[in-house]
N, C-alpha and C positions, 0 to 999 in steps of 0.2 A: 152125346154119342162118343164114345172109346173106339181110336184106333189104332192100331199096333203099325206106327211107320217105322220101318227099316230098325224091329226090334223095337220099339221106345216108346212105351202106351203115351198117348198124346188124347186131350180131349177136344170135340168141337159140339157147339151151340147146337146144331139143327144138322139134317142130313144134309151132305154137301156131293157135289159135283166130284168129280177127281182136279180137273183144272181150279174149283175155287179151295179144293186143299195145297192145292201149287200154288198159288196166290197167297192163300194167310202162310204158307212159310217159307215167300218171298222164295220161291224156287221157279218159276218160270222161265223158261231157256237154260236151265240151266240140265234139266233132266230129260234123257234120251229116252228111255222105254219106263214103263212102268207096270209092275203085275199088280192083282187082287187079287190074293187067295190062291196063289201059283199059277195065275192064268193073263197070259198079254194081254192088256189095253190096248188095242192101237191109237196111237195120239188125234187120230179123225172123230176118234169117241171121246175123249177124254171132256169135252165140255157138256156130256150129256148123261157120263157114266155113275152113276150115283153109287157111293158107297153104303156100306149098312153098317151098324154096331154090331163090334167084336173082329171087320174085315183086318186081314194082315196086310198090306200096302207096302211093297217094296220099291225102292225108287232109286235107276242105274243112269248114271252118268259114264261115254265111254271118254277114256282116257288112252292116247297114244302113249308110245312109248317101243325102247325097245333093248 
């Protein structure tokens, strides 16, 4: 399965979860919101929400600053 994270075709095994693609790339807590396909995830889904080959997967971290 091919998916396009934050720009960067990546491949995985079997269709996955959104949380277990946080997991193989060691990104858990680390990522605030996440879309698929232009559309929010809310993180209440994210261990249920299953991806498909070809999804665009953007993954935002916020950062303060000023």
């Amino acid at each position: 399965m091919n998916i396009i994270v934050n720009g960067e075709n990546r491949s995985f095994t079997d269709a996955m979860s959104l949380k277990s693609i946080l997991e193989e790339l060691c990104l858990v807590g680390k990522v605030m919101a996440a879309a698929v396909n232009m559309e929010i995830i809310k993180q209440d889904s994210w261990n249920t929400y299953t991806l498909e080959d070809g999804d665009k997967l953007e993954l935002l971290d916020f950062v303060g600053g000023g």
